[in-house]
N, C-alpha and C positions, 0 to 999 in steps of 0.2 A: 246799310250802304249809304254812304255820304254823296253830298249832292255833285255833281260833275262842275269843273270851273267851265263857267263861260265867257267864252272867248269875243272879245271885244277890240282889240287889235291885234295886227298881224305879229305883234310882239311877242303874243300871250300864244297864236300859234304855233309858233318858233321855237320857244322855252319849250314846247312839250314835245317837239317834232323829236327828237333822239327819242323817247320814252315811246311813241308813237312809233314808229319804225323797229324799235327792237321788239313790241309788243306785252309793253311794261305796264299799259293802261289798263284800267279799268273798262269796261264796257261803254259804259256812257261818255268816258272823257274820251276814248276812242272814236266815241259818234261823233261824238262835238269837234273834234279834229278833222275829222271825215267831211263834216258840215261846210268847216270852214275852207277846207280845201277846197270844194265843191265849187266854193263860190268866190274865190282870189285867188286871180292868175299866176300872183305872182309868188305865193307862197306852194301854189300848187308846183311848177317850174323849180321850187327849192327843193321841196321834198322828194319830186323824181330826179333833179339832181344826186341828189345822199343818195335814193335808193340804187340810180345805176353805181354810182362811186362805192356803196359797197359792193355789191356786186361782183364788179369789177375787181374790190382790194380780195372777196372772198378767191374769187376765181383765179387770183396771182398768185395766190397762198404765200407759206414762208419760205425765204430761201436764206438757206445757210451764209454767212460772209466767208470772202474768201481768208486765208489764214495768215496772210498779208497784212488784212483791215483787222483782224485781231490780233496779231502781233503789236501793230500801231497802237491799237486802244491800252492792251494791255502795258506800254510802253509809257503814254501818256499818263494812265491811271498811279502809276508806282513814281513817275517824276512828279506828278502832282500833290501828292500826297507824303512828300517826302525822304522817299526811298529813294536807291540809283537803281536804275533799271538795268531787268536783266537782259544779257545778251541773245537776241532771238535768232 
């Protein structure tokens, strides 16, 4: 097992907060995230930010566009790229 980065500004907490939150870490770089959160308000504030914002995005789930907004896209994407678009 390799040694955990420690965390020395709120920089170096930051950079690992997604990997933290999705539960990407290792044990000990997980402690040391824990650690640092413990003890800085304000990264602690960031991180329960993300976590309700997922949350949140989990709990909206996906919604279909209307076939309006993909007609459009599709519209754009064939004038953009050269083609004439087709009639929707």
């Amino acid at each position: 097992m390799h040694e955990p980065m420690k965390i020395k500004r709120c920089e170096d907490a930051l950079r690992m907060l997604a990997a933290h939150l999705d539960g990407e870490l290792d044990e000990a770089n997980h402690a040391e995230v824990e650690r640092h959160l413990a003890r800085c308000k304000s990264c602690y504030s960031r991180a329960e930010f993300e976590r309700r914002l997922r949350a949140k995005l989990t709990e909206v789930g996906r919604v279909e566009p209307r076939s309006e907004f993909q007609s459009r896209i599709r519209h754009l994407i064939e004038r953009y790229a050269g083609g004439e678009p087709t009639s929707d």
